[in-house]
ChimeraX commands (.cxc) that place a marker at each C-alpha (Angstrom):
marker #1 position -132.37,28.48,-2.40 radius 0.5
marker #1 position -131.37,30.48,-5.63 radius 0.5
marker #1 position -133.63,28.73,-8.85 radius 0.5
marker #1 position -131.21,27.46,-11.21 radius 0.5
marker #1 position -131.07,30.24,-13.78 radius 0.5
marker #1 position -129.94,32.75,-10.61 radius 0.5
marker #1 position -127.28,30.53,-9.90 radius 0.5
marker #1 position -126.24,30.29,-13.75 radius 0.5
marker #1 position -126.48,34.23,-13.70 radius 0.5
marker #1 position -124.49,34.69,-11.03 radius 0.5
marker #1 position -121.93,32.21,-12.03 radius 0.5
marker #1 position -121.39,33.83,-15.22 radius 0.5
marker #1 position -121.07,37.40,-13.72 radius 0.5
marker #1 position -118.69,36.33,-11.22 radius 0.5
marker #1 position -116.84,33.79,-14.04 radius 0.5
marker #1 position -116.68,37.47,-16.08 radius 0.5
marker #1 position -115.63,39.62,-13.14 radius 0.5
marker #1 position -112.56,36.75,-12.49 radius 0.5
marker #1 position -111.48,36.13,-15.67 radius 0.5
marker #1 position -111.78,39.52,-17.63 radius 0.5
marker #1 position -111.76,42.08,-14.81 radius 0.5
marker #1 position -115.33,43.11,-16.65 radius 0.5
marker #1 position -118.46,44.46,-14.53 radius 0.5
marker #1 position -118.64,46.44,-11.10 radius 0.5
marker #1 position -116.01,45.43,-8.84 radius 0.5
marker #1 position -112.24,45.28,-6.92 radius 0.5
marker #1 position -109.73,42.79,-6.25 radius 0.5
marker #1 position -108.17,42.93,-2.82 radius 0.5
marker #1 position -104.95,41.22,-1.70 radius 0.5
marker #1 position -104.30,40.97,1.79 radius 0.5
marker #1 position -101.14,42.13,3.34 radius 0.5
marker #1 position -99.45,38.38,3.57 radius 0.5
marker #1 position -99.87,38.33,-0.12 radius 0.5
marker #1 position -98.27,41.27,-0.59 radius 0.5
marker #1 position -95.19,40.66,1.26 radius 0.5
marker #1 position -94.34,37.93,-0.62 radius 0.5
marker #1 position -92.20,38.00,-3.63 radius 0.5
marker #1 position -93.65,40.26,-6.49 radius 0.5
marker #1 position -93.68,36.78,-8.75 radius 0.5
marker #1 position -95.83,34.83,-6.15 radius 0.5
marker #1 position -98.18,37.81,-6.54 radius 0.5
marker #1 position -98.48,37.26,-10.12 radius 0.5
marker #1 position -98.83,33.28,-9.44 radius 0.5
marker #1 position -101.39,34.14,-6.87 radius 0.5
marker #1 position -103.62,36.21,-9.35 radius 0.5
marker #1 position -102.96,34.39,-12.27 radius 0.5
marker #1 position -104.26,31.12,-10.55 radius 0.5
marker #1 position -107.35,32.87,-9.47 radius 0.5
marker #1 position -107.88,34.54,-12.76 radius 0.5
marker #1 position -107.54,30.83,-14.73 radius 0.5
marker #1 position -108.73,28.44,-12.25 radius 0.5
marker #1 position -112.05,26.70,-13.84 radius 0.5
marker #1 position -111.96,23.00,-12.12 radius 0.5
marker #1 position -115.13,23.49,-9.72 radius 0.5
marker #1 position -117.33,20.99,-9.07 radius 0.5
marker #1 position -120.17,19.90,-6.48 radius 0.5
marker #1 position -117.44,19.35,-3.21 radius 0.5
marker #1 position -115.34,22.98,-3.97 radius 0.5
marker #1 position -118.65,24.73,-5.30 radius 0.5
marker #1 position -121.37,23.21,-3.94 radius 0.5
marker #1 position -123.60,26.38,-4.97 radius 0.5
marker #1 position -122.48,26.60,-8.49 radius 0.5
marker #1 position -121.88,30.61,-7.77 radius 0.5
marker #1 position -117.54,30.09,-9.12 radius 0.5
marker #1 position -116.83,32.44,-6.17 radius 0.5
marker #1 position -114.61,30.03,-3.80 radius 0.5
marker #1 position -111.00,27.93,-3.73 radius 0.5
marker #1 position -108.18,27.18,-2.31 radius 0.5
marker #1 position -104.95,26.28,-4.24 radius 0.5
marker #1 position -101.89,25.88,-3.66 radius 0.5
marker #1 position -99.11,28.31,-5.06 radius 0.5
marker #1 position -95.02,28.09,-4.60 radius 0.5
marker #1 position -96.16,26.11,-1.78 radius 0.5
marker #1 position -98.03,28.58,0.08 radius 0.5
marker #1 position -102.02,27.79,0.68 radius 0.5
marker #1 position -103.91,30.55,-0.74 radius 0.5
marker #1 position -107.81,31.72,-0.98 radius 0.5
marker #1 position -109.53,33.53,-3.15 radius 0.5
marker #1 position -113.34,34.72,-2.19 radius 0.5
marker #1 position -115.80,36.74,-4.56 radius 0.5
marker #1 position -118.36,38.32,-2.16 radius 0.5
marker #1 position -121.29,40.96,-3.84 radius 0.5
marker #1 position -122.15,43.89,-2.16 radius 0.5
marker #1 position -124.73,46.86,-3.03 radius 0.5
marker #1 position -122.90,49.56,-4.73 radius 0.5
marker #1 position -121.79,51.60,-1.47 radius 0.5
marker #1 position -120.22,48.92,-0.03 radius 0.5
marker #1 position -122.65,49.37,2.97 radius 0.5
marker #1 position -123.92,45.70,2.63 radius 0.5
marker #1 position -124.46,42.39,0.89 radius 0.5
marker #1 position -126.22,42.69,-2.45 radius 0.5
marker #1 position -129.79,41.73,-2.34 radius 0.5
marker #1 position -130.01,40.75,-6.13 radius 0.5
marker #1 position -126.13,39.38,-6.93 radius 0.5
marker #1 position -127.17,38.49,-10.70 radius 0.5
marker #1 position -128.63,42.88,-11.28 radius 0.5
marker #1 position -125.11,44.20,-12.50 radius 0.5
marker #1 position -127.01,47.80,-11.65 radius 0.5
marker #1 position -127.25,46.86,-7.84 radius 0.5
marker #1 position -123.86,44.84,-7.54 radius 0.5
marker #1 position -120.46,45.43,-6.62 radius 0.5
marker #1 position -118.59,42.24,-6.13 radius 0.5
marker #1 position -114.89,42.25,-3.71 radius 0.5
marker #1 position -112.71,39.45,-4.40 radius 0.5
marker #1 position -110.28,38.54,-1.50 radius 0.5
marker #1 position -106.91,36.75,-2.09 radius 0.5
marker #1 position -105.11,35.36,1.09 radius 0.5
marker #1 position -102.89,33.22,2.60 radius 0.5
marker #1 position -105.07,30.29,4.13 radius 0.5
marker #1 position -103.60,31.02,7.66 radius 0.5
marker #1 position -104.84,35.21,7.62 radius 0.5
marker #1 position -108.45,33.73,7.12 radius 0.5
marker link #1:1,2 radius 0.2
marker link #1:2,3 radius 0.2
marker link #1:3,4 radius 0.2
marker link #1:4,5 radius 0.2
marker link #1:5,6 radius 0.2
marker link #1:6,7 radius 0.2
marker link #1:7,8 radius 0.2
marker link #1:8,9 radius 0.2
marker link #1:9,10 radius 0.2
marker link #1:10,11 radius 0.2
marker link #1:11,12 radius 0.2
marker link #1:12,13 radius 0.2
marker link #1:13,14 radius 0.2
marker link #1:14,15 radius 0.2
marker link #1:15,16 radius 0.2
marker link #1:16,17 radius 0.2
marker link #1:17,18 radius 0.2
marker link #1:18,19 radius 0.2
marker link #1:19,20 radius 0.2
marker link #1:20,21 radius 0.2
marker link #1:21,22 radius 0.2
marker link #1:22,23 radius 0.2
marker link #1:23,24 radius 0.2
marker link #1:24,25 radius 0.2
marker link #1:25,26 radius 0.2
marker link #1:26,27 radius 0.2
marker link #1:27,28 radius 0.2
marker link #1:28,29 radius 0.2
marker link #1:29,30 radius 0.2
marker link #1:30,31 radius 0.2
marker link #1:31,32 radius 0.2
marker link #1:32,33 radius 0.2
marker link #1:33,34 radius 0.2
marker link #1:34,35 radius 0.2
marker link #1:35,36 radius 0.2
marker link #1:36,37 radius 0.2
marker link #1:37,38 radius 0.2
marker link #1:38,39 radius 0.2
marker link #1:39,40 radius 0.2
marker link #1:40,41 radius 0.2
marker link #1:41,42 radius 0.2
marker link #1:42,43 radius 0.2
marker link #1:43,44 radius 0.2
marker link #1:44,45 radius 0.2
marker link #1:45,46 radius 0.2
marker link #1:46,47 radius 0.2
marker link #1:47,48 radius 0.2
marker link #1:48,49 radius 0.2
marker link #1:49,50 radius 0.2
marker link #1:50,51 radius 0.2
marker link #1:51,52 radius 0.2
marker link #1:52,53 radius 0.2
marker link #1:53,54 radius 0.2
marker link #1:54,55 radius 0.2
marker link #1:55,56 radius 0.2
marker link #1:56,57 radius 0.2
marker link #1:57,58 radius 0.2
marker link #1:58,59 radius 0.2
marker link #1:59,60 radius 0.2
marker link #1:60,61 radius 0.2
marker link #1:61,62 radius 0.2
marker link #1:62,63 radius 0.2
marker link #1:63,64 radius 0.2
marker link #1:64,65 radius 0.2
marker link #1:65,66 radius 0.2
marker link #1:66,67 radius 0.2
marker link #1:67,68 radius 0.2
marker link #1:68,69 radius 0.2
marker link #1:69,70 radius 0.2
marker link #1:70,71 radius 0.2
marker link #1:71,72 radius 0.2
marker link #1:72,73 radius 0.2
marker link #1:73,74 radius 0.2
marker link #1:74,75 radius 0.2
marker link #1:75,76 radius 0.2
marker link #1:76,77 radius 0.2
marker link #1:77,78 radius 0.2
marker link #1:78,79 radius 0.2
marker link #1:79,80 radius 0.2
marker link #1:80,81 radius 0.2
marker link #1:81,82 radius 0.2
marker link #1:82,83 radius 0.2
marker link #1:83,84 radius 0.2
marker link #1:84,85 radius 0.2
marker link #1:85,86 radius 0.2
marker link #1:86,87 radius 0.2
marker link #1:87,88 radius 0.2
marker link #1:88,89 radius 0.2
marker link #1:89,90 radius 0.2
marker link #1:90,91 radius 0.2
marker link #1:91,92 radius 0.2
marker link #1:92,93 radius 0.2
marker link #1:93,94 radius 0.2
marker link #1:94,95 radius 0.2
marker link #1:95,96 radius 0.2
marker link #1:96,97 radius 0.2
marker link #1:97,98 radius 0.2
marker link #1:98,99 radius 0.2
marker link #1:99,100 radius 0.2
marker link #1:100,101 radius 0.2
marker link #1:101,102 radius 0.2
marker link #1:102,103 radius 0.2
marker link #1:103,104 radius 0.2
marker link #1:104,105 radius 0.2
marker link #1:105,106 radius 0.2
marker link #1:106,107 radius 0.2
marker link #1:107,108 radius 0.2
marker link #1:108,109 radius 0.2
marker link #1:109,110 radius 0.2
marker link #1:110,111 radius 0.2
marker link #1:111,112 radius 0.2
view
């Protein structure tokens, strides 16, 4: 298990990377998202951009890189995964902004 100050780290990056669109990394919306009405797309991403109500049952790693919410009542995900910087495979050191590239998802709940 990550030592606190790891999972602080990575919070933050990923907290940075959601809100600001700062540090190494792409947003991805999935297809179902997409063909959707261009103002549920900005719901969608505005709710993942702003959300900041985790606690200990929806982030039980403190890493700010999961939820689900509801939008125009369609169930929607949003996932922040870190990969190395080729894309080739997960990150072995998630908090080295060097050796980091981090994908975040959007989906409907039912293309998961």
């Amino acid at each position: 298990m990550p030592c606190a100050s790891s999972q602080n780290r990575t919070r933050d990056l990923n907290d940075r990377f959601r809100h600001l669109r700062q540090g190494n990394g792409r947003v991805f919306v999935t297809t179902g998202i997409k063909a959707r009405a261009p103002v549920f797309l900005t719901e969608v991403i505005y709710s993942a951009r702003t959300f900041d109500t985790f606690s200990a049952q929806n982030d039980p790693h403190d890493e700010h890189d999961f939820d689900a919410v509801t939008v125009i009542a369609a169930r929607v995900f949003w996932e922040i995964d870190s990969y190395d910087p080729t894309l080739a495979s997960g990150s072995a050191d998630p908090e080295d902004e060097t050796k980091i590239y981090r994908v975040c998802t959007i989906m409907l709940a039912q293309e998961y």
